[in-house]
Each structure stands twice: as C-alpha cells, then as structure tokens.
C-alpha positions in Angstrom: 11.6 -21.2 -16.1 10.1 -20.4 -12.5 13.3 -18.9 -11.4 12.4 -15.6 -8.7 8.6 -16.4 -9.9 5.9 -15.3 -7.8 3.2 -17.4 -6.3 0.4 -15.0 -7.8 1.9 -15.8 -11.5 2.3 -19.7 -10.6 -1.1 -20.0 -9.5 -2.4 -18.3 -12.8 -0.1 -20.2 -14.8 -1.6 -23.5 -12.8 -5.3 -22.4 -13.8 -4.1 -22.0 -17.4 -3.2 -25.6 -16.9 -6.3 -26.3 -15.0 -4.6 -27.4 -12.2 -6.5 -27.0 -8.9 -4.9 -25.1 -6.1 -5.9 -24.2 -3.3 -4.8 -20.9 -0.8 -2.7 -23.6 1.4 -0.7 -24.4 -1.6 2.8 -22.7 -1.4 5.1 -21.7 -3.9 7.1 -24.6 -3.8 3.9 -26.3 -3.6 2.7 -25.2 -7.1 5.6 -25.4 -9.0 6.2 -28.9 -8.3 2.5 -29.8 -9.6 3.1 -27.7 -12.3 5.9 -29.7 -13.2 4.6 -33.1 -12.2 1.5 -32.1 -14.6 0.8 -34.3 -17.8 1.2 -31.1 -20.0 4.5 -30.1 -18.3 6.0 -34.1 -18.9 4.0 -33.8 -22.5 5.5 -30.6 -23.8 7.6 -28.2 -21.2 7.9 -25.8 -24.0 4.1 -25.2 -24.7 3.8 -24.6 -20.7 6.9 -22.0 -21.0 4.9 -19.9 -23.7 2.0 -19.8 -21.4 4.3 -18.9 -18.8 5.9 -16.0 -21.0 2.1 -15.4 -22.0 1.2 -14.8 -18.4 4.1 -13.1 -17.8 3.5 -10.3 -20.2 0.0 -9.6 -19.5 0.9 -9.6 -15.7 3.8 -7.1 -16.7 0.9 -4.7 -18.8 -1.6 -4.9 -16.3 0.9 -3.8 -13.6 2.1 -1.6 -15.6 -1.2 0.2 -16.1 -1.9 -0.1 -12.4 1.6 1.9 -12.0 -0.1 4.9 -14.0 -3.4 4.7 -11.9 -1.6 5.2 -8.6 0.6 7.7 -10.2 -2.6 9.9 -10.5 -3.4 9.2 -7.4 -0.7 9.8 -5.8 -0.6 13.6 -7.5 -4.1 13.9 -6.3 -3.0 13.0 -2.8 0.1 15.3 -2.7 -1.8 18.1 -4.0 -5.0 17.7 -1.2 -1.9 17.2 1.3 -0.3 20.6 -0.2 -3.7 22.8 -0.2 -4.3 21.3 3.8 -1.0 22.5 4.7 -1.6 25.9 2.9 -4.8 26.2 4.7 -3.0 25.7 8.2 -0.3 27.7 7.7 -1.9 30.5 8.9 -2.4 29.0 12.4 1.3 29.5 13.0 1.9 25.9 13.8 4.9 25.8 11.8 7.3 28.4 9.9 8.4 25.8 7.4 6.8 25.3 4.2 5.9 21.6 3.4 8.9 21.7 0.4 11.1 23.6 2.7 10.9 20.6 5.0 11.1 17.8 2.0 14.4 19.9 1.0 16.0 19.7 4.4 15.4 15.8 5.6 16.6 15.0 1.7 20.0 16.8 2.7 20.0 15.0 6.5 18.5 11.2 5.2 20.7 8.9 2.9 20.0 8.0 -0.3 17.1 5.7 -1.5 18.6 2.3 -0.8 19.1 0.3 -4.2 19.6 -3.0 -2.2 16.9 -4.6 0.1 19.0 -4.9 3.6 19.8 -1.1 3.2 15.8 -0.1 4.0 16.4 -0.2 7.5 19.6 2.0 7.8 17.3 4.3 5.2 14.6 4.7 8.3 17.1 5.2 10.6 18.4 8.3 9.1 15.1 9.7 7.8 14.0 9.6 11.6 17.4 10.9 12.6 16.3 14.0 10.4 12.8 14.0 11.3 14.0 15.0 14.9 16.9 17.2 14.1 14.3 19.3 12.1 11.1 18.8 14.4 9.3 17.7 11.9 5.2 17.6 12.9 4.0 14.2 12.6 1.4 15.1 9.8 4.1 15.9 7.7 6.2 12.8 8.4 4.3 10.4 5.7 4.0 13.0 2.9 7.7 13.8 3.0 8.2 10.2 2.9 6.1 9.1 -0.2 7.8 12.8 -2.1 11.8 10.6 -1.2 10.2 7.8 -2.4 9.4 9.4 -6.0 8.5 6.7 -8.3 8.5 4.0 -6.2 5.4 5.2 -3.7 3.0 4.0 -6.5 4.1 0.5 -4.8 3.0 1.5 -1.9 -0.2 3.0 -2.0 -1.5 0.1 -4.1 -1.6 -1.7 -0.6 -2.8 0.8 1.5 -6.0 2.6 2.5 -6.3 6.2 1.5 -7.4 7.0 5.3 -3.9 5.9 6.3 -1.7 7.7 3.5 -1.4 10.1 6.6 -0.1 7.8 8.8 3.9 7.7 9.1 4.4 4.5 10.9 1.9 2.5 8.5 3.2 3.9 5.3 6.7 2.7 6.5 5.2 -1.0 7.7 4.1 -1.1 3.7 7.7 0.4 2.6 9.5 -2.4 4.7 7.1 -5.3 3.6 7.4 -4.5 0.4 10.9 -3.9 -0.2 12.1 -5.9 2.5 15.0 -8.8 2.4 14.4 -12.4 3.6 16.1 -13.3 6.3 18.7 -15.5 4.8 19.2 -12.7 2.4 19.6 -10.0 4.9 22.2 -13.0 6.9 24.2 -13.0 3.6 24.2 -9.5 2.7 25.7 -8.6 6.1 28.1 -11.2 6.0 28.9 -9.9 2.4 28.4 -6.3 3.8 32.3 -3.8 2.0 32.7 -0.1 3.1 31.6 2.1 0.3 34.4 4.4 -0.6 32.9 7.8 0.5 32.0 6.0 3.5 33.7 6.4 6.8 34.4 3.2 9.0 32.4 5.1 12.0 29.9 5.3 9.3 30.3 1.3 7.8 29.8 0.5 11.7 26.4 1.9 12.0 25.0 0.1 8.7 26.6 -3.0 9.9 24.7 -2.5 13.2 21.6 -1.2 11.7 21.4 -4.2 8.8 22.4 -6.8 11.5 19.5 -5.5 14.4 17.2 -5.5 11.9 18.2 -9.7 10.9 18.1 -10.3 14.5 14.5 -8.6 14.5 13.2 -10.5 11.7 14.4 -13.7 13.2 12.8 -12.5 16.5 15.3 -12.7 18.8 15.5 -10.7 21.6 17.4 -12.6 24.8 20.6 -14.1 24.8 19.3 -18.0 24.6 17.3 -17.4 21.3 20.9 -15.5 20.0 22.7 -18.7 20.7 20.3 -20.8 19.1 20.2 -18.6 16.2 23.9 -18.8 15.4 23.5 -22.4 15.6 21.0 -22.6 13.4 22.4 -20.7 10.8 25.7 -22.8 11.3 23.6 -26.1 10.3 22.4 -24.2 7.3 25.6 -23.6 5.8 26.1 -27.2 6.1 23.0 -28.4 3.9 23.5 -29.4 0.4 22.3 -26.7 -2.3 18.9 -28.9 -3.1 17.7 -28.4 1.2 19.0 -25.2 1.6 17.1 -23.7 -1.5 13.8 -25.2 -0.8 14.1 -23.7 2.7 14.9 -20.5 1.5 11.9 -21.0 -0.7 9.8 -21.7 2.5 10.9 -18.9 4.0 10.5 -16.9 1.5 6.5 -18.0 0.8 5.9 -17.2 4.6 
C-alpha cells in the first residue's frame, strides 16, 4: 500500500487517522505508526481507501497546480521574448532567442527519461552553451523551452526573481529529478551501450553518471574513495529487510 509513497501523502494520510506527527518524523517513521495504529490492526482495508482517497485528491490538486504554472510559465517566456526583442537592437547578439533554442537542441542530448542521465544531460547542454557563446541571460530560458512540459515542476519551487538565473534553475532541475545515491550506484553498475551509441560516447556517460555518484556521496580524496567502496561492499551484504530501510533513510534525507 505505501510502496514509492511520499512523506507529504503519509503525513496527510496519518492526520486522516488522527495520528500526531511531528516535522522530525520520517517516512519510515510514519508508515510504521500508521501501521502500528488501532485502525490499521482494526480494518487495513478502510485505511487503504483513505489512502486511495488521498491519493486522488493529491493527484487533482497537482494536477490543477500543473495548469497554473503552465500559464505562468507562457507569461514568463513571452516577458523573456519581448526583453530580448527590446535589446536586440543594442547589437549584443545576432542570434535570435529561437535561433539559439534551435541550435543547443541540435548540440544537447535528448531529455533524459531515467534519473542518473540528468547529469550527462547538463554536461552536453553546457558543452553547447559554449560552442555557441550563448549570453548568460539566455542560458535559463533556453533551458526551461528543452524542458517543455516538465518546467511546470520546476518553477513551482522557485522564485520568479530567479527564473533568470541558469545555475539555480538547474540546482531545482537536479533536485527534483535527481537519483538517490544507491539508485545512481546501481544504475551505473547496470549502466548497457545504447545501440546508436558509440563506446567513446558509452565512456563519457559512464564517467559523467559515476562523478556525479561520487559527488553525491561527497567524496573528493582518495581515503573517502576507499571507504566508499567499502561501504557499499557491506551493503550488498545486508539482508533485503536492512538494506531497504536504509535506502528508505536515504532516501527521506
């Protein structure tokens, strides 16, 4: 029932149940009062209807959210498109703002569909941010137009002062859609050569996906590299029932 559930729906599935919980509380934390709860022992299948309940409105409320920042986001892109217009005439660049869009969309790599790809996706958008000299106040908007549908999740989290900013639209991007790191660890170790993919090619995504574990872990020396193989060593030797409730720590962090 609370399989991939978040900690906002458990905690409004605990206050359906009037269970207290407080902002310590984890995700691991709140399903387990949840299910040590005299409802849950009384009648699991009244609490999975309020969990489907919950689940639904969550689902219509985000989905009217979704259509919110769509506007927005058209509002943005068209005060973005009449600044541009009104600069042009300064001679700061000969490119048109689409003109750009159309180039880095032929230089970057295509929107990942899996979480450890994000990273690689940076690399070669930045890659064609410098091969085409791309200003810096254009950098963000040309981001959130490859992004298409998926910028409404972003600029639900960010402030409209920074929809500007390049590097803070991409901290959002990478929180959002980003891997844990025991998902990144088994992605790369799961990691096959797509077949219009050269090896040269494989070898940079490898390198890419496997510096940006290493970041997330924080290592950045030698001594905390060694450590880190170790550690994940003793992790493939836990039983399933340790190993999942630390990914589920890790994952509530």
């Amino acid at each position: 029932m609370f399989k991939g559930a978040r900690k906002d729906y458990m905690k409004q599935i605990a206050s359906e149940l009037n269970l207290e919980v407080n902002e310590k509380n984890t995700l691991w934390d709140i399903i387990e009062l949840i299910k040590n709860s005299e409802p849950y022992r009384e009648n699991s299948e009244s609490v999975k209807e309020i969990a489907d309940l919950v689940t639904e409105e969550r689902k219509r409320h985000e989905q009217s959210q979704v259509e919110i920042e769509k506007l927005k986001l058209e509002l943005e892109v068209a005060k973005a498109q009449a600044e541009i217009k009104n600069t042009s005439c300064e001679g700061e660049s000969q490119d048109s703002l689409e003109t750009l869009i159309k180039s880095v969309r032929t230089l970057t790599v295509k929107l990942p569909t899996k979480q450890e790809n994000w990273v690689f996706f940076f690399s070669s958008l930045e890659r064609a941010f410098s091969t085409k000299n791309v200003p810096e106040k254009y950098k963000a908007e040309i981001l959130l137009n490859l992004l298409g549908e998926r910028a409404s999740n972003v600029i639900t989290y960010i402030k409209d002062d920074d929809l500007s900013d390049y590097l803070k639209v991409k901290d959002i991007v990478l929180r959002e859609f980003q891997p844990t790191p025991s998902s990144c660890l088994e992605n790369f170790r799961k990691a096959t050569r797509n077949h219009n993919e050269t090896y040269m090619m494989f070898a940079s995504r490898l390198i890419t996906n496997f510096d940006y574990y290493l970041k997330l872990r924080d290592v950045s020396d030698f001594e905390s590299l060694k450590q880190l193989i170790v550690s994940d060593k003793l992790h493939q030797t836990l039983d399933r029932e340790t190993a999942s409730f630390i990914s589920v720590r890790e994952s509530d962090k």
